[in-house]
C-alpha positions as a Python dict, from the first residue, in 0.01 Angstrom:
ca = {
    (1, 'X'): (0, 0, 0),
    (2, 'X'): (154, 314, -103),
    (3, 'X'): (267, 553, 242),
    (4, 'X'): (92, 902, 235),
    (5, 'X'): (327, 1151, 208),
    (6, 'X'): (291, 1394, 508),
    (7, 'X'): (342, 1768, 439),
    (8, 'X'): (442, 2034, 722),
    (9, 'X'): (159, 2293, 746),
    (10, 'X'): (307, 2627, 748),
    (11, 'X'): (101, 2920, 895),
    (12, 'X'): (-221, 3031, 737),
    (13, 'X'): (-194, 3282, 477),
    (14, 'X'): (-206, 3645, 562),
    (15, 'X'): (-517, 3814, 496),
    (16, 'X'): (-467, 4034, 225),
    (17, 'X'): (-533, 4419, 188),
    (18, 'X'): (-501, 4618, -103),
    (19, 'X'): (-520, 5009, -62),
    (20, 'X'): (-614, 5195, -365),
    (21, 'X'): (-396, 5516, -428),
    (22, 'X'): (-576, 5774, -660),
    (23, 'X'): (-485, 6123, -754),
    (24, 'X'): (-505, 6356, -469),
    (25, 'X'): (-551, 6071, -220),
    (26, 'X'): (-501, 6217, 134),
    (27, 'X'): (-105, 6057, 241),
    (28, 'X'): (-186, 6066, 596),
    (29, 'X'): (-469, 5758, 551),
    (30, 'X'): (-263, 5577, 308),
    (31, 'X'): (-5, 5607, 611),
    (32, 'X'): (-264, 5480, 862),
    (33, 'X'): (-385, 5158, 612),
    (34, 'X'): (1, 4999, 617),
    (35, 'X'): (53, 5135, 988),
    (36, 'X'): (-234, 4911, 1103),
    (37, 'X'): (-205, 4635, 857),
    (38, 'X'): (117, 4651, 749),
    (39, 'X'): (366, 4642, 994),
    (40, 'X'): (527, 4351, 1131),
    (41, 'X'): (416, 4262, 1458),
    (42, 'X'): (637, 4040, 1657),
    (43, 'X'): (475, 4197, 1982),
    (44, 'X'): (222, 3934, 1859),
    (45, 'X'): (455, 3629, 1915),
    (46, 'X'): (290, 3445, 1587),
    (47, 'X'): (476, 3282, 1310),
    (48, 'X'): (417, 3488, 1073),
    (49, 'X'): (200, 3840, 959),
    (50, 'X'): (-183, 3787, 999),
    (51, 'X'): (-183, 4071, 719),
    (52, 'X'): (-49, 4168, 451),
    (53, 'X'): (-80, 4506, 232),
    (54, 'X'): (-17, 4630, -131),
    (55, 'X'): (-63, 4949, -254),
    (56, 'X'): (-230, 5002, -607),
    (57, 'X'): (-272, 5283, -812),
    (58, 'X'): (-488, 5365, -1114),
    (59, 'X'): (-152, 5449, -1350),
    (60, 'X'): (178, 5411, -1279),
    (61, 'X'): (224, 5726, -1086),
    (62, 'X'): (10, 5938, -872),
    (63, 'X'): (64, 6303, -730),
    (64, 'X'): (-161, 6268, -381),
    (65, 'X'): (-304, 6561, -169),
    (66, 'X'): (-131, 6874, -208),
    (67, 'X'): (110, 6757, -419),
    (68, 'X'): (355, 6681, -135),
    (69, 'X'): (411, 6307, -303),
    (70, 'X'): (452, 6127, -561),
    (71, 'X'): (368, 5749, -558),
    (72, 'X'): (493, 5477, -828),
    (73, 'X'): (649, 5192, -880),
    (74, 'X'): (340, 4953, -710),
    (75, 'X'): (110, 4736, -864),
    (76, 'X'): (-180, 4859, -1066),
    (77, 'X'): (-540, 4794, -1007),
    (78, 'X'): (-530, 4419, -1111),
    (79, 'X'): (-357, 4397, -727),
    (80, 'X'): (-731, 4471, -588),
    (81, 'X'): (-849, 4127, -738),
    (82, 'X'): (-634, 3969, -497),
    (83, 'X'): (-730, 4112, -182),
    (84, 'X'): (-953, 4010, 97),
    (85, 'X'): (-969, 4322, 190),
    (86, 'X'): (-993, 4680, 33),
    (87, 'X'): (-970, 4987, 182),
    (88, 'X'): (-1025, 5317, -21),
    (89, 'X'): (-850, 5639, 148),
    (90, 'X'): (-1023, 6001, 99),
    (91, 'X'): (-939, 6328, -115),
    (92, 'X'): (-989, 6666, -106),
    (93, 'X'): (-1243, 6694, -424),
    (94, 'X'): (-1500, 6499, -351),
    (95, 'X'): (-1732, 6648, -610),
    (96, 'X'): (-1478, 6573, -902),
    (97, 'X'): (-1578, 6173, -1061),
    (98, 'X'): (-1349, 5894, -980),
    (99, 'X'): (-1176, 5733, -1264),
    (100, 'X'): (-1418, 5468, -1387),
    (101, 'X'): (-1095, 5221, -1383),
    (102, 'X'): (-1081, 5269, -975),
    (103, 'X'): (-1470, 5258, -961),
    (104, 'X'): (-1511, 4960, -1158),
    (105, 'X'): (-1212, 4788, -908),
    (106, 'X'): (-1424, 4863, -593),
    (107, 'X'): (-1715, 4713, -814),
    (108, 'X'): (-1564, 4380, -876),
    (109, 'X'): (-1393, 4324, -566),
    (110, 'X'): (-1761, 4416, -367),
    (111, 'X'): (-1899, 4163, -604),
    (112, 'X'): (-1644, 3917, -543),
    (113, 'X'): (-1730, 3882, -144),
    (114, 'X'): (-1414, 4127, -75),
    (115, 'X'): (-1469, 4370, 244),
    (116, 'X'): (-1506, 4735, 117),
    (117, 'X'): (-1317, 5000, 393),
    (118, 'X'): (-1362, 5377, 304),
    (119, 'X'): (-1129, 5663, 532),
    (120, 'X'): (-1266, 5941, 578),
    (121, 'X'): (-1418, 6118, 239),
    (122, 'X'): (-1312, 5793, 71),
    (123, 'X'): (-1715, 5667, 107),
    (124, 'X'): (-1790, 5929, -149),
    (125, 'X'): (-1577, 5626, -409),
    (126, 'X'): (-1780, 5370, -223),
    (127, 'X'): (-2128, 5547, -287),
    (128, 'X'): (-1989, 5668, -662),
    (129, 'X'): (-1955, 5297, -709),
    (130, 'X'): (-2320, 5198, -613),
    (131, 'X'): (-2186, 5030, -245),
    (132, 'X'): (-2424, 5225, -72),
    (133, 'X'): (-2764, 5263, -154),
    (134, 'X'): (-2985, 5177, 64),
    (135, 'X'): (-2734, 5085, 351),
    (136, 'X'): (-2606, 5246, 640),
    (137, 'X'): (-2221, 5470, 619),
    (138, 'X'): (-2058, 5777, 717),
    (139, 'X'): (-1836, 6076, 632),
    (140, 'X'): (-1620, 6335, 761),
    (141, 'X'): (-1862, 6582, 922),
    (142, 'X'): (-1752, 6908, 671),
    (143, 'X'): (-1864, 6667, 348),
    (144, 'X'): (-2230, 6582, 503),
    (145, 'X'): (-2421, 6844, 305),
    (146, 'X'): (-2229, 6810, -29),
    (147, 'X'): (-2289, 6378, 70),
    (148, 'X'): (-2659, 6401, 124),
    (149, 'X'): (-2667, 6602, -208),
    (150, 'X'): (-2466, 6383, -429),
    (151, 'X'): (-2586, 6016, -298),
    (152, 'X'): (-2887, 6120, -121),
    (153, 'X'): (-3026, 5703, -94),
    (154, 'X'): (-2720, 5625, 152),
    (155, 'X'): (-2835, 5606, 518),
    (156, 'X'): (-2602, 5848, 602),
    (157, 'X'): (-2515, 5876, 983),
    (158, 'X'): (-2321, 6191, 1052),
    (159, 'X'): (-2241, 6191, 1379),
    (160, 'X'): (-2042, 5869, 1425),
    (161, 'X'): (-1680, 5773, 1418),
    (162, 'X'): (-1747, 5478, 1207),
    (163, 'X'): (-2016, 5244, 1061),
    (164, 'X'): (-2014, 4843, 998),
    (165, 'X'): (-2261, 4775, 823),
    (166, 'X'): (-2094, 4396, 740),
    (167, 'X'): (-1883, 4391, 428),
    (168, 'X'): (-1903, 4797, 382),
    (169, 'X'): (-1775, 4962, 664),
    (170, 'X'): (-1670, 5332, 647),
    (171, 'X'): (-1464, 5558, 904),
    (172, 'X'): (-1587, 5967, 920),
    (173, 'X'): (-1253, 6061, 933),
    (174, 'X'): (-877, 6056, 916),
    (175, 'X'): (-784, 5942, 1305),
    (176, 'X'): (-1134, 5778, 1292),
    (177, 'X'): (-968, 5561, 1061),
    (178, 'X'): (-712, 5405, 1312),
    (179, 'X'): (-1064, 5337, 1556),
    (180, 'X'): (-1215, 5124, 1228),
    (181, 'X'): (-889, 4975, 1210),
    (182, 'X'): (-848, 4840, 1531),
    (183, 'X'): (-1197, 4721, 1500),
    (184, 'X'): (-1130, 4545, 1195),
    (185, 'X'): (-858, 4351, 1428),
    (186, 'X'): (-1102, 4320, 1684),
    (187, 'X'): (-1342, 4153, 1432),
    (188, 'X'): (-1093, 3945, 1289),
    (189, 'X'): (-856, 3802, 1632),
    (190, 'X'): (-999, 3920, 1918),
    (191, 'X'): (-988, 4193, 2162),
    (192, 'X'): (-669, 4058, 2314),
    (193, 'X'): (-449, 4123, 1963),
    (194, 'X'): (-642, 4439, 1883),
    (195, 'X'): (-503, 4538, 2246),
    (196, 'X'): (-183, 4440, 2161),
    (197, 'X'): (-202, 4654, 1804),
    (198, 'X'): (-364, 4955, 1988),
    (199, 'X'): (-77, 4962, 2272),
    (200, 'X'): (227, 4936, 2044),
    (201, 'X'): (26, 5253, 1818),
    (202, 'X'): (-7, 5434, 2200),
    (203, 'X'): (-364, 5470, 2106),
    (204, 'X'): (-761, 5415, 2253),
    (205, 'X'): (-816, 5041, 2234),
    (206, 'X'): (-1157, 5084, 2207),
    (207, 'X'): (-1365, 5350, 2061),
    (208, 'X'): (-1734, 5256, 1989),
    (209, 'X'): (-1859, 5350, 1659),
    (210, 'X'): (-2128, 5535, 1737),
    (211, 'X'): (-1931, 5838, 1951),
    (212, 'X'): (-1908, 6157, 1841),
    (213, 'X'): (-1673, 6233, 1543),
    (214, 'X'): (-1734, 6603, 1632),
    (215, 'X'): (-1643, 6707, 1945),
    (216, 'X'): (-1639, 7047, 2064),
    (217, 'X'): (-1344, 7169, 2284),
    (218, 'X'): (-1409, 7567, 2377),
    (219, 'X'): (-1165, 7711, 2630),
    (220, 'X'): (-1293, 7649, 2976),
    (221, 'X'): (-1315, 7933, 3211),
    (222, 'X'): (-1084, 7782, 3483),
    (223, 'X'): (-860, 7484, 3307),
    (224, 'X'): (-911, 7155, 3480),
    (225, 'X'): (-739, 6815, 3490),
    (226, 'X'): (-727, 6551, 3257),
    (227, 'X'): (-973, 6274, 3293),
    (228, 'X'): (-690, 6012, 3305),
    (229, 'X'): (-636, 5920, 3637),
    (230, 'X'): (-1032, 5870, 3711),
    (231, 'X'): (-1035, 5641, 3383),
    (232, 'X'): (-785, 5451, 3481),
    (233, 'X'): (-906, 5437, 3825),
    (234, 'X'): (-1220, 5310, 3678),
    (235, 'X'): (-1025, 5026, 3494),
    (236, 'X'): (-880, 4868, 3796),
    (237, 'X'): (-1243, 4835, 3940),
    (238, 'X'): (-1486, 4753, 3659),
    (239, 'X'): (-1609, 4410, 3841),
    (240, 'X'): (-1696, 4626, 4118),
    (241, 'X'): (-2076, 4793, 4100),
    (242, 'X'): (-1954, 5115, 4005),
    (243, 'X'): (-2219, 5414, 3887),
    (244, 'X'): (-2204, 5775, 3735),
    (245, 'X'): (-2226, 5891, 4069),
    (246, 'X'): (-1934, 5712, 4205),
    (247, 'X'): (-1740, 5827, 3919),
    (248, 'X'): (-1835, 6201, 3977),
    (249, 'X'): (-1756, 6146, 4375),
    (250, 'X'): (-1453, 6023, 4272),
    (251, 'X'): (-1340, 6308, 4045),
    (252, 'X'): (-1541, 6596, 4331),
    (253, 'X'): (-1762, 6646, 4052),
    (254, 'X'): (-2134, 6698, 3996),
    (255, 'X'): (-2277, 6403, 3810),
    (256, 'X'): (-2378, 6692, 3506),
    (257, 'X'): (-2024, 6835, 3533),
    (258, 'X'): (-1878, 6483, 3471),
    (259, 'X'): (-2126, 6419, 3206),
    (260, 'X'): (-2035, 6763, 3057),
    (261, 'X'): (-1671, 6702, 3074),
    (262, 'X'): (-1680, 6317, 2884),
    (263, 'X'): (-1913, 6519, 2606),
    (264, 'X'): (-1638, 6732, 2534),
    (265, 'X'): (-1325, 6560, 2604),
    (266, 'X'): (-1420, 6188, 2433),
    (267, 'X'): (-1728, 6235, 2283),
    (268, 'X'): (-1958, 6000, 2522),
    (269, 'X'): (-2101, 5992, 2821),
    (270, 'X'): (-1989, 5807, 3180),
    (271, 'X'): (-2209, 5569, 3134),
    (272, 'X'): (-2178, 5466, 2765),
    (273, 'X'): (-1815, 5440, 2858),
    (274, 'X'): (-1776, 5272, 3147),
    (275, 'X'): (-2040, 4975, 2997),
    (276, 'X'): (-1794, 4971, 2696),
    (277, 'X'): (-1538, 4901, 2927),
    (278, 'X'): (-1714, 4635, 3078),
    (279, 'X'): (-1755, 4457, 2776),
    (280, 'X'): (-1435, 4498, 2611),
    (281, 'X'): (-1263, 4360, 2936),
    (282, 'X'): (-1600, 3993, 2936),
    (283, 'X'): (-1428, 3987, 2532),
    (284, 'X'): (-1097, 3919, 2713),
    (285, 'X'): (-1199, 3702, 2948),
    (286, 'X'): (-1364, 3492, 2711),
    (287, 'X'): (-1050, 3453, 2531),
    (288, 'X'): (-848, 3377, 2787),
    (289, 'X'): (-1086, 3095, 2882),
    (290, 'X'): (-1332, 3136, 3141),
    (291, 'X'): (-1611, 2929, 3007),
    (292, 'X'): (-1881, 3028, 3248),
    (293, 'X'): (-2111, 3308, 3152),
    (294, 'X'): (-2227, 3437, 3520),
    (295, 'X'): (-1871, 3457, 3593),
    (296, 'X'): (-1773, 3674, 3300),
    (297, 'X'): (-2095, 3906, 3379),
    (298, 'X'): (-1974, 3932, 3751),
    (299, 'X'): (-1546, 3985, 3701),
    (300, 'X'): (-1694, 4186, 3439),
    (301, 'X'): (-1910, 4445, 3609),
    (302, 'X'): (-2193, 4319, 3348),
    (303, 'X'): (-2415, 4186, 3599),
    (304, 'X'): (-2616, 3875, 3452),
    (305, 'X'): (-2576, 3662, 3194),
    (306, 'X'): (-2853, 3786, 3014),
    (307, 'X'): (-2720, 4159, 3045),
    (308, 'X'): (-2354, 3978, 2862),
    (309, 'X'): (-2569, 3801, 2597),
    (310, 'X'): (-2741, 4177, 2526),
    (311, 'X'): (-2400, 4388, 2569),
    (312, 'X'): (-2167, 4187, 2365),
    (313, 'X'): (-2401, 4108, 2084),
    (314, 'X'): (-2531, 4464, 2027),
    (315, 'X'): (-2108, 4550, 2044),
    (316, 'X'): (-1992, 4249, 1806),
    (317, 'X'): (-2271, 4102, 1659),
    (318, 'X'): (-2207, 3737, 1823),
    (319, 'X'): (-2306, 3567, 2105),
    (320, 'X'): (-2091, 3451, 2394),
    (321, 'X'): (-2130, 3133, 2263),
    (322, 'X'): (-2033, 3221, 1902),
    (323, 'X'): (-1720, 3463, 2057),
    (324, 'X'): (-1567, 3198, 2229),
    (325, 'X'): (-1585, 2967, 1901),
    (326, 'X'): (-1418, 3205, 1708),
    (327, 'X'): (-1176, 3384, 1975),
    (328, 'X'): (-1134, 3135, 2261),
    (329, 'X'): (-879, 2894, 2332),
    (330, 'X'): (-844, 2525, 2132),
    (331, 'X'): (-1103, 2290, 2325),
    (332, 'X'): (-1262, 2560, 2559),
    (333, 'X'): (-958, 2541, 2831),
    (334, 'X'): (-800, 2816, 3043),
    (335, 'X'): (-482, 2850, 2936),
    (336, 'X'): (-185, 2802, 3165),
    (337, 'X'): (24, 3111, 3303),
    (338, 'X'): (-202, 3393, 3210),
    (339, 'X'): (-451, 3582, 3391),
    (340, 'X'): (-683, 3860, 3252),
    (341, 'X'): (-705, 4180, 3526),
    (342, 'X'): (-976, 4365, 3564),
    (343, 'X'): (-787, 4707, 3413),
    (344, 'X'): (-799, 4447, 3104),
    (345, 'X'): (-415, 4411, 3121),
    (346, 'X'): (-316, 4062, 3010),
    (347, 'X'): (-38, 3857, 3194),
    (348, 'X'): (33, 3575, 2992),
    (349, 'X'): (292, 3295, 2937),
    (350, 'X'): (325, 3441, 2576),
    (351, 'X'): (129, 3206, 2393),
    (352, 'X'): (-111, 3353, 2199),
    (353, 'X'): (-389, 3237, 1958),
    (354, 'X'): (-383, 3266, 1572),
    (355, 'X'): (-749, 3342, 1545),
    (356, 'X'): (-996, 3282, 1268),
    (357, 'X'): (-1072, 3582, 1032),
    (358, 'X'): (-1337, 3704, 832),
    (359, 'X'): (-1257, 3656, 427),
    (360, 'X'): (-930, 3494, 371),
    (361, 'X'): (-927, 3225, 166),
    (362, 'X'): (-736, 2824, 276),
    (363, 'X'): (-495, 2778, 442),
}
């Protein structure tokens, strides 16, 4: 009988993103695209990059905004038909056409099952292109007007860092573009590795989508402190049955002072961001393990069970259940030498999962 011939496996492909360059494209997004996805990330401890990202341009060189660079030498459009993921940066003039060559590309690869990303004014390209209709996206707040104007049967939400509306998603703006990121990471591996990303970028790990991209910052009449120290203070006790009210004791605040002061500094309110807390840290425990629901919902600061099942799906779209299938340990077990703390911190032994992801192709 003839002996099967046993192949190493090798790591699983990275997922592929393509980033289209136009004329006039804004640098700064571009810069964002292969700073997320780019980058190597042995922080990570994996075998290899769980991305990987080509630029492509419409011909073979392209002045971008301002005429500060010049970008050629990368592949052309045909590079977009290999991606799993495409992500279209904004310009400056968003009333001038696209060239049908980069519309058609965001075309196919939509019809091919590829995830659409827009920065910024970039969703003008992905409503241009038909994406939109009908379905839910957003834009830098100046463009809103000129938006509603030009595609006026997108469900246009203004007032939001960013929108996932499943393969579409759209950020309203340029540093609203590193908060889709890291949610694309969070989609695709976890909360633990999109911790990991956001810490080595010295950035929010967690933004919800539907904060204010607009938030107003007038000179106060006596300066004050930063709310810093009462966040963090916050972090270290999320499991405990902390309020509003505890938070504004805490900071010798007025509950409306405090809810004044996380309006204009992060574009929330207490409570929005303390239950956002809560569930980013029952996300990590998950991963790390801890199979029992009423246990996550207590270390959590959730509550019930029932309250999890309502908070995480309304934040990731999955059910505990569902989470821990496609962010938990092999087999369900806690793994050895690593401990999740309620700030969210992780200590672990440095093993760390190579999670599923939406829209690559085999292994």
């Amino acid at each position: 009988m003839a002996q099967e011939s046993c192949q190493p496996v090798g790591p699983p492909r990275p997922h592929r993103v393509a980033v289209i360059v136009d004329e006039g494209t804004n640098p700064f997004e571009m810069g964002v695209a292969t700073e997320l996805f780019g980058l190597p990330r042995p922080e990570l401890g994996l075998p290899g990059p769980l991305y990987e990202v080509t630029l492509c341009t419409p011909t073979p060189e392209v002045r971008m905004n301002h005429g500060f660079f010049t970008l050629a030498g990368v592949p052309g459009l045909e590079a977009a038909a290999e991606a799993d993921t495409l992500i279209v940066p904004g310009r400056p003039d968003n009333v001038v056409p696209r060239r049908p060559a980069v519309l058609d590309a965001i075309r196919d690869a939509h019809a091919r099952g590829t995830r659409v990303v827009s920065f910024c004014t970039g969703t003008f390209a992905l409503a241009e292109a038909g994406l939109l209709d009908g379905r839910r996206a957003t834009t830098h707040w100046r463009w809103v007007d000129t938006f509603r104007d030009l595609h006026p049967k997108v469900l246009l939400e203004p007032d939001v860092l960013y929108v996932d509306d499943g393969d579409v998603l759209t950020a309203s703006g340029s540093a609203a573009a590193l908060d889709l990121g890291l949610h694309i990471w969070r989609a695709d591996h976890g909360a633990e590795i999109a911790n990991a990303v956001s810490r080595r970028l010295v950035f929010a790990a967690h933004r919800d989508g539907g904060q204010r991209q607009f938030v107003e910052r007038p000179l106060p009449e006596i300066p004050d402190g930063s709310l810093g120290p009462l966040l963090a203070w916050a972090q270290e006790r999320l499991g405990d049955p902390l309020t509003v009210a505890d938070l504004a004791a805490r900071a010798a605040l007025s509950p409306a002072t405090l809810h004044r002061r996380f309006r204009t500094r992060l574009g929330t309110t207490p409570l929005a961001w303390l239950t956002g807390e809560r569930v980013a840290l029952a996300c990590r425990l998950i991963e790390r393990g801890e199979l029992r629901l009423d246990v996550v919902a207590a270390r959590s600061g959730l509550g019930t069970a029932a309250n999890l099942r309502a908070r995480l799906r309304r934040e990731t779209g999955l059910s505990p259940s569902e989470y821990r299938r496609r962010f938990g340990p092999p087999g369900g077990a806690v793994r050895t030498g690593s401990a999740v703390r309620t700030d969210g911190a992780v200590k672990t032994d440095g093993a760390v999962r190579n999670g599923p992801r939406r829209g690559t192709g085999p292994s």
